[in-house]
VOGU-3710 file (C-alpha; in Angstrom, 3 decimals, decimal comma):
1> xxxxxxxxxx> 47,430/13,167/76,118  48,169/14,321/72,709  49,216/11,945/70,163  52,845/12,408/68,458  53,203/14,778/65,355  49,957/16,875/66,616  51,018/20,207/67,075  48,683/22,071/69,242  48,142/24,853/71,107  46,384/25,207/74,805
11> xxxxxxxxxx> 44,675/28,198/76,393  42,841/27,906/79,599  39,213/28,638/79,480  38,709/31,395/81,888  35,823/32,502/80,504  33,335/29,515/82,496  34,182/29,577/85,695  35,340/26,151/87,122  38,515/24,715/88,418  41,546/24,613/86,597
21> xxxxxxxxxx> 40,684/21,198/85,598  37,888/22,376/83,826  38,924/21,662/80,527  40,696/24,204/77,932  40,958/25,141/74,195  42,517/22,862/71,768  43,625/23,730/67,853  44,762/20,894/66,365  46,846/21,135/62,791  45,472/18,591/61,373
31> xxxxxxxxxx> 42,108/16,470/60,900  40,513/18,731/58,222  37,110/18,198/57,920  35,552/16,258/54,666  32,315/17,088/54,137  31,894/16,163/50,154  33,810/15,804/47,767  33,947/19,910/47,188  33,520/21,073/51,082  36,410/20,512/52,958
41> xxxxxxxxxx> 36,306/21,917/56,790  40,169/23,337/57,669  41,280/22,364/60,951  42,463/25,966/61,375  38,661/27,248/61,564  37,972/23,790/64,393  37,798/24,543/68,059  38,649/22,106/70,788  37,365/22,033/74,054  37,689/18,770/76,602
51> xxxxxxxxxx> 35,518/17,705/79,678  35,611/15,254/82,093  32,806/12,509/80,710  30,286/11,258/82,579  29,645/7,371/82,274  31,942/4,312/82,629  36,100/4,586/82,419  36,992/2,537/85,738  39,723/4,559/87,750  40,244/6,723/84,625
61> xxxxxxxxxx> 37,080/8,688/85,312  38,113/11,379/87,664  41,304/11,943/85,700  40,729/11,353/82,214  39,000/14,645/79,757  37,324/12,430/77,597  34,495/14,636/76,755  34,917/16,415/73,409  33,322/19,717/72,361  33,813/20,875/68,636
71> xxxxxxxxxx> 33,307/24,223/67,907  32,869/25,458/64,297  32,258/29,389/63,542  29,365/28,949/60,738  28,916/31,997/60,393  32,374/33,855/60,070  33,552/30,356/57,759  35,521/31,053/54,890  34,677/27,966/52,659  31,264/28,505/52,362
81> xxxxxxxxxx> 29,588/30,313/49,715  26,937/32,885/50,244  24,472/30,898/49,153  26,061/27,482/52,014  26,039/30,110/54,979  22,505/31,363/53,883  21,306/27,421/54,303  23,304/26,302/57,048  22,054/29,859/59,018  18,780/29,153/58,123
91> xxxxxxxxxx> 18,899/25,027/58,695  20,840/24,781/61,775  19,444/28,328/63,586  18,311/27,036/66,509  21,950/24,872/67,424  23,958/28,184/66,064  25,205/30,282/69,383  26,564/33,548/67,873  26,811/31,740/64,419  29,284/29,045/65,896
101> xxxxxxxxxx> 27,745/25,159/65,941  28,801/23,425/68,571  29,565/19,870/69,157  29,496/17,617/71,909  31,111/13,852/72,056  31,163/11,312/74,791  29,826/8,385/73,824  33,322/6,642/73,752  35,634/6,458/77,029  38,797/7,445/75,091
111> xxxxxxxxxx> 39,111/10,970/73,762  40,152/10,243/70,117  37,422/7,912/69,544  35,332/11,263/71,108  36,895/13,607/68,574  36,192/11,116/65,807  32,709/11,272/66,635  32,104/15,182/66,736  34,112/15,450/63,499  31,590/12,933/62,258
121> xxxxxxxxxx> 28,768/14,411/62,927  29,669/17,409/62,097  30,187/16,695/58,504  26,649/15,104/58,525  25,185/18,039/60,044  26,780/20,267/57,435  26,420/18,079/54,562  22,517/18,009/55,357  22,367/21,700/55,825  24,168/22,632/52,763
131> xxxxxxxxxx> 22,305/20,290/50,579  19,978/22,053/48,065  16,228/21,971/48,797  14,173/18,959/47,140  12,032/20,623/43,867  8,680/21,373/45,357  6,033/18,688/45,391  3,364/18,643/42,213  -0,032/17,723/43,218  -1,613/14,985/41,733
141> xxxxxxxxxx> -5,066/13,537/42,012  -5,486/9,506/43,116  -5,716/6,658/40,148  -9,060/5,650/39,747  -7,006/1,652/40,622  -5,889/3,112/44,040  -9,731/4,205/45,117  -10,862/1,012/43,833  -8,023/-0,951/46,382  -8,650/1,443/48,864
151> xxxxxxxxxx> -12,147/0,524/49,117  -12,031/-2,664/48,508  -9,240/-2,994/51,910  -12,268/-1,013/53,800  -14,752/-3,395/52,445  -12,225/-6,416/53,473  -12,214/-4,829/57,223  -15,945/-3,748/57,509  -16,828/-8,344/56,697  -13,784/-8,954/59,153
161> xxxxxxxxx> -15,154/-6,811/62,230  -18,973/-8,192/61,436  -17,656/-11,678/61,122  -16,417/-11,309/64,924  -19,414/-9,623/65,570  -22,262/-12,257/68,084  -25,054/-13,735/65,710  -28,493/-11,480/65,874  -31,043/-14,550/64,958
//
């Protein structure tokens, strides 16, 4: 069911193989996705596809597509920058299928609550990928107050194991 004001359109998925209640496409007009505060996901580049879930919903189960699949073209997006698609290529290769990330919900047994979800994590995933690396790490030699502590804990341990230790008289 698709809640009022939500214009969408639906295309059957023919390419999978399946029954026709297999699921289909879904582009929603709204729910852009907010990633910060200056990387905002359009709806317009969001795919939909829906599932029946596995797991609990009662009588609901055989009937209901609450399964949720986002689908976001990384690759081919048009609000990243170069430098964005270069990270989230790089950072996310090995979840990228022909540069599109894809996203699967179905923790929840009602389909909204599902596309909640994959919007969520989506914006994590993306928000971690296009985050600039950390500076690189300067090396820096121990205190000569953490060698003393640190030997002083093994000295601590070495009296605790011979206390336990039987007597040798």
């Amino acid at each position: 069911m698709v809640p009022p004001g939500l214009r969408v359109s639906w295309t059957l998925n023919r390419g999978r193989g399946g029954g026709a209640h297999d699921g289909g496409m879904l582009s929603s007009a709204g729910s852009d996705v907010r990633v910060s505060a200056g990387l905002v996901i359009p709806a317009a580049e969001l795919s939909w596809r829906f599932s029946r879930s596995s797991g609990p919903g009662g009588q609901g189960v055989n009937t209901a597509d609450s399964r949720v699949e986002l689908i976001w073209d990384a690759a081919r997006s048009a609000v990243l920058s170069r430098v964005q698609r270069e990270r989230v290529t790089d950072r996310l290769e090995s979840r990228l299928v022909d540069g599109g990330l894809t996203i699967a919900a179905s923790e929840h047994r009602n389909q909204l609550r599902n596309r909640d979800a994959a919007r969520a994590r989506l914006a994590a995933l993306v928000a971690e990928a296009v985050r600039p690396p950390a500076p690189p790490r300067r090396a820096t030699r121990p205190t000569r107050g953490s060698k003393e502590r640190r030997l002083q804990a093994k000295q601590r341990r070495t009296d605790v194991k011979r206390l336990r230790q039987r007597p040798t008289d």
